[in-house]
C-alpha atoms as a printed R data frame, in Angstrom:
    type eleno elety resid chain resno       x      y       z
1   ATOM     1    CA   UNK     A     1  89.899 59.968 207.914
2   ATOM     2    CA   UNK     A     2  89.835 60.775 204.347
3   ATOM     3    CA   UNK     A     3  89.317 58.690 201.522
4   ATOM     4    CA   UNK     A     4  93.058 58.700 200.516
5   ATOM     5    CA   UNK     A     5  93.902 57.884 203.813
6   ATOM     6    CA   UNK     A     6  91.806 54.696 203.674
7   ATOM     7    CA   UNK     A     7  92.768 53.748 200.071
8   ATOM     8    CA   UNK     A     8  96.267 54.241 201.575
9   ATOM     9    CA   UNK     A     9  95.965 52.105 204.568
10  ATOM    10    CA   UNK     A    10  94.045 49.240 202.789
11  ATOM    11    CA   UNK     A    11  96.796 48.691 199.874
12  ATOM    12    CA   UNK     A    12  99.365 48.515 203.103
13  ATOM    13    CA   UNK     A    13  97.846 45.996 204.294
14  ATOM    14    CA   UNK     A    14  98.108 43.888 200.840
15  ATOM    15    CA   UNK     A    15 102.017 43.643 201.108
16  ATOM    16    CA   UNK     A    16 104.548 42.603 204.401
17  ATOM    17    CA   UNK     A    17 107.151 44.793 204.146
18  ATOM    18    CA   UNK     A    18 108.209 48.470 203.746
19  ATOM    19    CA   UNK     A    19 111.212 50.615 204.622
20  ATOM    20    CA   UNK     A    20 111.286 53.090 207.646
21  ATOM    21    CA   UNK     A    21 113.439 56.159 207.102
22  ATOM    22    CA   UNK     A    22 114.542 58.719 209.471
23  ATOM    23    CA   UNK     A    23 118.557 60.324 211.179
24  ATOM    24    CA   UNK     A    24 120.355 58.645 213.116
25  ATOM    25    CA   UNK     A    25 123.612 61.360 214.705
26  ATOM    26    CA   UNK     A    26 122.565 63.389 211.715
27  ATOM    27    CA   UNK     A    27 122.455 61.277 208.950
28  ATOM    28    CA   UNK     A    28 119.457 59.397 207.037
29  ATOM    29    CA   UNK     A    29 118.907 56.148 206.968
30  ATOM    30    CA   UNK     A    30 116.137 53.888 205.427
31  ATOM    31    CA   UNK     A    31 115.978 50.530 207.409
32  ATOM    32    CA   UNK     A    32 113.152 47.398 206.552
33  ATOM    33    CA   UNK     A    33 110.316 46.363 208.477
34  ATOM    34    CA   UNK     A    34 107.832 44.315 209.006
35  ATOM    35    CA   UNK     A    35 104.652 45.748 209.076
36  ATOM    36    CA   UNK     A    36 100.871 45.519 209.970
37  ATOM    37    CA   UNK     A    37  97.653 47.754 209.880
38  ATOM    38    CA   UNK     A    38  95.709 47.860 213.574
39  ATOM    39    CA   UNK     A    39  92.850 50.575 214.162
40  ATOM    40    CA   UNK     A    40  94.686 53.314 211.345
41  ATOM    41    CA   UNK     A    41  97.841 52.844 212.628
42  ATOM    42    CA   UNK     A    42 100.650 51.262 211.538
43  ATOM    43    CA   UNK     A    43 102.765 48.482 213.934
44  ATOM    44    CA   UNK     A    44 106.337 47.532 213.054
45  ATOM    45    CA   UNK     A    45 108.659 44.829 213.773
46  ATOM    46    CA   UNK     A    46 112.208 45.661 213.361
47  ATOM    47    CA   UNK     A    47 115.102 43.753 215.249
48  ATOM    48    CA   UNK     A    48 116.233 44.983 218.412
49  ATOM    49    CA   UNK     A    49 120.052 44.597 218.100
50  ATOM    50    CA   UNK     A    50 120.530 46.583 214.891
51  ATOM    51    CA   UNK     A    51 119.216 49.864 217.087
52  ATOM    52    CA   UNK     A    52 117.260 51.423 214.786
53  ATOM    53    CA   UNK     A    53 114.335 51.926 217.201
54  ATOM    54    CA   UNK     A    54 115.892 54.189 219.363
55  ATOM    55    CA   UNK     A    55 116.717 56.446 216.648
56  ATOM    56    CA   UNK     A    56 112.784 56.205 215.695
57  ATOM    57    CA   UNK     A    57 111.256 56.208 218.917
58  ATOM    58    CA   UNK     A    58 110.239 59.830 219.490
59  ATOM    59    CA   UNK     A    59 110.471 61.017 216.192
60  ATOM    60    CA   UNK     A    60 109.207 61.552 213.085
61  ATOM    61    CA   UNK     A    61 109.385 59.304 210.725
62  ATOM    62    CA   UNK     A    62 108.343 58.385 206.952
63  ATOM    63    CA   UNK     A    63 107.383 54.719 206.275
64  ATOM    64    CA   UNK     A    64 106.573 53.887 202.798
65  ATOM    65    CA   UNK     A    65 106.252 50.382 201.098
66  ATOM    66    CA   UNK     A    66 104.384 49.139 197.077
67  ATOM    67    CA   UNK     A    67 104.062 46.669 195.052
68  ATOM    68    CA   UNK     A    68 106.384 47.580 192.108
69  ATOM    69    CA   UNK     A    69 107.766 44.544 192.031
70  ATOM    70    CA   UNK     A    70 104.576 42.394 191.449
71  ATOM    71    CA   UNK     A    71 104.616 42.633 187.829
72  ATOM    72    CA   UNK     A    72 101.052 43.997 187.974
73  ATOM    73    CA   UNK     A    73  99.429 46.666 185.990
74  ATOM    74    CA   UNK     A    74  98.833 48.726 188.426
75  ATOM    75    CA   UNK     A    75 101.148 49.877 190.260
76  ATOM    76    CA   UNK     A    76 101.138 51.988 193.671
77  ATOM    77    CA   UNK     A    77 103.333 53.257 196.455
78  ATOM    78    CA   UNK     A    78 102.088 54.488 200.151
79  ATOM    79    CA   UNK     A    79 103.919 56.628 202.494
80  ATOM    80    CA   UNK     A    80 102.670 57.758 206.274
81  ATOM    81    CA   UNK     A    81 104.671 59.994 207.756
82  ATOM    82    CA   UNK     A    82 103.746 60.316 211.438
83  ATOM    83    CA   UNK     A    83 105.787 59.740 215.215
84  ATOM    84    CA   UNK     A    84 106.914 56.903 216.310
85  ATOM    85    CA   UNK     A    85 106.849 55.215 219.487
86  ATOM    86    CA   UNK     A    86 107.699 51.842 221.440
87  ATOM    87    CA   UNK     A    87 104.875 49.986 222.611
88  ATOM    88    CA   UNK     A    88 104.255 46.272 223.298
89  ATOM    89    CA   UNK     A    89 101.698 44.709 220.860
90  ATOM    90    CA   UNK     A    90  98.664 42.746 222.274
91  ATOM    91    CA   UNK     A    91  98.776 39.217 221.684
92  ATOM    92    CA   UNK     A    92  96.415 39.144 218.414
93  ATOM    93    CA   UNK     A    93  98.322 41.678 217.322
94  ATOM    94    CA   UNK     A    94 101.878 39.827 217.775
95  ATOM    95    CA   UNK     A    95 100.158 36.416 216.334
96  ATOM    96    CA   UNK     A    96  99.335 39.190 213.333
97  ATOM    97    CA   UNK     A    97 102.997 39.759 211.816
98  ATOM    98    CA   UNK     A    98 102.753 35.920 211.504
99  ATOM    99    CA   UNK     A    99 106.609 33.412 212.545
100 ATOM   100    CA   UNK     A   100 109.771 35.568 213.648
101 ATOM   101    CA   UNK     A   101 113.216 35.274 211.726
102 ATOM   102    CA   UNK     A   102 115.197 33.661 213.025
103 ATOM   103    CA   UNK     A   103 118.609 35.275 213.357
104 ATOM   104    CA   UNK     A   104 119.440 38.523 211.532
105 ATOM   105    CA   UNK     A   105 122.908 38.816 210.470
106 ATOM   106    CA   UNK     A   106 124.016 35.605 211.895
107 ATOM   107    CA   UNK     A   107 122.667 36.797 215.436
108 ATOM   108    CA   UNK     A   108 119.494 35.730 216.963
109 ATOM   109    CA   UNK     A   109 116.835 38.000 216.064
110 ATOM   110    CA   UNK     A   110 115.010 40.038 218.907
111 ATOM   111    CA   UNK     A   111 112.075 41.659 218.250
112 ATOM   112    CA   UNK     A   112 110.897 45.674 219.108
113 ATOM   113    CA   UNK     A   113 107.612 46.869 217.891
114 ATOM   114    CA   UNK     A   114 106.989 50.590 216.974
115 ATOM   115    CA   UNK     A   115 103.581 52.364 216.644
116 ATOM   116    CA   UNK     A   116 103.428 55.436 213.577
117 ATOM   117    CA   UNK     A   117 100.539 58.085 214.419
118 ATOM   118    CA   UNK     A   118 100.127 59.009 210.784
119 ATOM   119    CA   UNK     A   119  99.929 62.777 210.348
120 ATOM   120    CA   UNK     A   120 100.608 62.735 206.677
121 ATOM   121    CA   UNK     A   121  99.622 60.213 204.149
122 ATOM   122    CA   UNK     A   122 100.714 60.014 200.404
123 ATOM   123    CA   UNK     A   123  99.252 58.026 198.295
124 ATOM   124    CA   UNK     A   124 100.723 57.388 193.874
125 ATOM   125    CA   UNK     A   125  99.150 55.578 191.279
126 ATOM   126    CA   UNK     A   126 100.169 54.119 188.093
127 ATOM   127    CA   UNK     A   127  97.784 52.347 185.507
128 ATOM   128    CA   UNK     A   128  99.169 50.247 183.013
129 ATOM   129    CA   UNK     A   129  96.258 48.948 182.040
130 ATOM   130    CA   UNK     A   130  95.257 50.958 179.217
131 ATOM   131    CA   UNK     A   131  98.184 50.781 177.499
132 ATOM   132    CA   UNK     A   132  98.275 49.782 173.491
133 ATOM   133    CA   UNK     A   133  99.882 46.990 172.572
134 ATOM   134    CA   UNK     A   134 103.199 46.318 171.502
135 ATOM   135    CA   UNK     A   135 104.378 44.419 168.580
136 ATOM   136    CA   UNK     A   136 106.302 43.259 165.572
137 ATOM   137    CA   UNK     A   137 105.371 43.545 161.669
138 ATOM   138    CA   UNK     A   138 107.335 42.017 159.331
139 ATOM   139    CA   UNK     A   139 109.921 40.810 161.410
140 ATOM   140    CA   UNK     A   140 111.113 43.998 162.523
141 ATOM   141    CA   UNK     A   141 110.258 46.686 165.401
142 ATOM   142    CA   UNK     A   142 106.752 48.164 165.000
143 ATOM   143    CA   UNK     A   143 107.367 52.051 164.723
144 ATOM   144    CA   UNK     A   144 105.060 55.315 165.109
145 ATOM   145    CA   UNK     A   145 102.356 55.245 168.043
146 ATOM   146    CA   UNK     A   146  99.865 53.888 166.087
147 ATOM   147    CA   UNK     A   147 101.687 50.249 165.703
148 ATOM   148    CA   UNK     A   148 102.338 49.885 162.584
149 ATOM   149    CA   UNK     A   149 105.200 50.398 160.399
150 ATOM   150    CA   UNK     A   150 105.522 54.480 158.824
151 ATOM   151    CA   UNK     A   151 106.376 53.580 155.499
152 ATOM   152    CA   UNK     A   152 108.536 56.137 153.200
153 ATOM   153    CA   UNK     A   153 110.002 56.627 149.907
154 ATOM   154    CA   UNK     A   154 112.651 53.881 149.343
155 ATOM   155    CA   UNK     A   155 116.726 55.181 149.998
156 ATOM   156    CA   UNK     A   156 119.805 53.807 149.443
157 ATOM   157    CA   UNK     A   157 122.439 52.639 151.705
158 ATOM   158    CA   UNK     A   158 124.407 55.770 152.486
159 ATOM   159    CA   UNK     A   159 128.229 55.731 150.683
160 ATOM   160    CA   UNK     A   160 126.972 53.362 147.884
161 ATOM   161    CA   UNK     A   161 126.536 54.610 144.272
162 ATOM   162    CA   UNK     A   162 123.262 53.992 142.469
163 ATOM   163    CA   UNK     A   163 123.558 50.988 140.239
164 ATOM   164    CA   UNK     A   164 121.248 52.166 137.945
165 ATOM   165    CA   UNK     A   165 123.139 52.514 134.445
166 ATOM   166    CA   UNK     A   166 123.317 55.798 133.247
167 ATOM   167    CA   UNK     A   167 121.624 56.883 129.748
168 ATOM   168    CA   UNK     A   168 124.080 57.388 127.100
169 ATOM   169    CA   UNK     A   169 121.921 60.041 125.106
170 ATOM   170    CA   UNK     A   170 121.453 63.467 125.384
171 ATOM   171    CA   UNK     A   171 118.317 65.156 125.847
172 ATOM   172    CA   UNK     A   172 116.434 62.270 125.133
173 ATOM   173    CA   UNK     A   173 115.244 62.070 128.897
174 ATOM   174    CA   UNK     A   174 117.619 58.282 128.771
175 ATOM   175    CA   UNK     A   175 119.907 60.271 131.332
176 ATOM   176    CA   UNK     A   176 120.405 59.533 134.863
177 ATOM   177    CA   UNK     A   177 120.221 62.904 136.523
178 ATOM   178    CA   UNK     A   178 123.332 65.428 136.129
179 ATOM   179    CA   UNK     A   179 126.325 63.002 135.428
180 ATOM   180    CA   UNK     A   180 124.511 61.238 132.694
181 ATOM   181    CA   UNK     A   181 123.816 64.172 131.321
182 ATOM   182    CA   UNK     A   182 127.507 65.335 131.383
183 ATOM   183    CA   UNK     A   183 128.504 62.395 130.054
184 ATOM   184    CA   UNK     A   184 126.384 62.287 127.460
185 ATOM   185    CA   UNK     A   185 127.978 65.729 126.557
186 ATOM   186    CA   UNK     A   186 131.179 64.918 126.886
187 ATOM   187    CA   UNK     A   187 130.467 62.174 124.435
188 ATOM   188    CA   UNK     A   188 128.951 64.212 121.699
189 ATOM   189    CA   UNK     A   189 130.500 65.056 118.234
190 ATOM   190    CA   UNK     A   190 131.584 68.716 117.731
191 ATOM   191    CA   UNK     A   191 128.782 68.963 115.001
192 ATOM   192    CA   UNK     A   192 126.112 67.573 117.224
193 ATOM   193    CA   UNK     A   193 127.127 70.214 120.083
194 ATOM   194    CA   UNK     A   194 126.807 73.011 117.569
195 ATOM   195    CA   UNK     A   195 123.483 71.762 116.574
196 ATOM   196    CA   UNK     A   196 122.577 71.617 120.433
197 ATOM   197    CA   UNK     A   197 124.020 75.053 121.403
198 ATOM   198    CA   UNK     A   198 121.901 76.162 118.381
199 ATOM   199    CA   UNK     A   199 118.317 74.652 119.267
200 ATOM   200    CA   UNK     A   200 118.703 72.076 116.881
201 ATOM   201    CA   UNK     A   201 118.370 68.615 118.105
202 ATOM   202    CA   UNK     A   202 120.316 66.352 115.565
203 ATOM   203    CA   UNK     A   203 117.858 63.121 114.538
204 ATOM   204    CA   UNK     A   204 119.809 59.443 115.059
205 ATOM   205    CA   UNK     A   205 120.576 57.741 112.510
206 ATOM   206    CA   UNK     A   206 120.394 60.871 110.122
207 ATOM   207    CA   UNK     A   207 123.263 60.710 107.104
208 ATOM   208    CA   UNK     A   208 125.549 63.036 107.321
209 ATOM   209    CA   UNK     A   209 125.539 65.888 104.104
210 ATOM   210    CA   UNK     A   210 127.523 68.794 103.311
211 ATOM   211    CA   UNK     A   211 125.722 71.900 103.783
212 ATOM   212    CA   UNK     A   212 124.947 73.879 100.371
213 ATOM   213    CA   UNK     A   213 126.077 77.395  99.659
214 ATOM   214    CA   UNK     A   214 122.921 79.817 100.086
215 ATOM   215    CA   UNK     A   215 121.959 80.665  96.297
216 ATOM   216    CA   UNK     A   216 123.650 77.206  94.490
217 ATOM   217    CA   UNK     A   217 121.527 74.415  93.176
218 ATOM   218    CA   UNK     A   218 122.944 71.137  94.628
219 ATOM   219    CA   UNK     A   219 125.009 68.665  92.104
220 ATOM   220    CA   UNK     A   220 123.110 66.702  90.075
221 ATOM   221    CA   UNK     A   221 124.182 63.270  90.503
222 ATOM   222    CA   UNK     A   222 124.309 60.743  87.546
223 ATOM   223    CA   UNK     A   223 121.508 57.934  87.792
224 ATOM   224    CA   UNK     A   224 123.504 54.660  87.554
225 ATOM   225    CA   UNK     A   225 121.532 52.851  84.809
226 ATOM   226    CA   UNK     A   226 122.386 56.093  82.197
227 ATOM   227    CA   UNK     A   227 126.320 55.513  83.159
228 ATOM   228    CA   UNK     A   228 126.646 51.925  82.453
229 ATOM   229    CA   UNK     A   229 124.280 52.214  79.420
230 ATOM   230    CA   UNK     A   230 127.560 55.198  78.081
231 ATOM   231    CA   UNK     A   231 130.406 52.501  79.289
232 ATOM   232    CA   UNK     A   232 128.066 50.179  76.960
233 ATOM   233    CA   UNK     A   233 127.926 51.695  74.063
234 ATOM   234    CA   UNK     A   234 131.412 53.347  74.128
235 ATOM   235    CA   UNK     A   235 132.941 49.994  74.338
């Protein structure tokens, strides 16, 4: 027997129950039983008047049963696949499946025992056991495998504007991206365009002057102390 085979046969013998599958006039069926582990081989107790038996005695069959239910970490999940055949248990062995049902589908319940020759055993495995642990960070869902929150670059909700206020200058940097910046232009005096178009970035605040003709001196104005000091003395 190999070591699969015995791993196999001991977890059986941890649980009750398992299902025995095999045709009946050509079609499958998977029917439960109860189930104990005598010298490698496996003993069921199925009721008589539901005639499953028949169909199994003879031939082969596949009886599998687990634990998946248990909650435990580790989970597993036998199967023997071997013939089956009617025999009548020994007395330890019928004290071993432990008190009869009593009635099975509102009838009485009659006992049959079938013996499975295993000829194939399979044998699964799942460990929970290592698994990380799960949790919560700042009231939300933990995300990424590592546990802890993937943090990004902050967005917006999607379909609502940015409410920061956009900068009513131009060039100044005090734009907010592309329709500041067309604003901003849209809002500029013709001179201040032509000044922009040119190179020339106009300075706030700066007083507005005509432009000389190239090769004329510029007006000389009149300080006003000499003015009053003519209305003076011409009065």
């Amino acid at each position: 027997m190999s070591t699969d085979e015995i791993r196999a046969i001991e977890l059986l013998s941890r649980v009750s129950y398992g299902r025995v599958a095999t045709s009946m006039r050509a079609m499958p069926f998977v029917a439960p039983a109860r189930h104990v582990v005598a010298d490698g081989r496996v003993l069921l107790r199925m009721h008589r008047g539901l005639g499953y038996h028949r169909a199994c005695n003879g031939s082969v069959v596949a009886y599998g049963a687990d634990n998946c239910d248990s909650g435990a970490e580790h989970i597993w999940s036998v199967q023997f696949t071997g013939t089956a055949e009617i025999v009548e248990p020994t007395p330890e062995e019928r004290a071993a499946f432990g008190p009869e049902p009593v009635r099975v589908d509102g009838e009485p319940f009659t006992p049959v025992f079938l013996r499975i020759e295993p000829q194939f055993v399979t044998l699964h495995e799942l460990d929970y056991s290592g698994r990380a642990g799960a949790g919560t960070q700042a009231g939300g869902p933990v995300g990424g495998p590592t546990g802890g929150l993937v943090e990004g670059p902050a967005r917006e909700p999607a379909g609502k504007a940015s409410e920061r206020p956009s900068g009513a200058g131009f060039g100044d940097g005090a734009g907010d991206g592309a329709e500041g910046r067309l604003q901003a232009r849209a809002e500029a005096r013709p001179e201040e365009r032509l000044q922009t178009a040119s190179g020339a970035r106009p300075r706030a605040g700066a007083e507005e002057r005509p432009q000389a003709h190239p090769g004329t001196r510029p007006e000389a104005r009149p300080h006003p102390r000499s003015v009053e000091r003519r209305i003076h003395h011409a009065a």
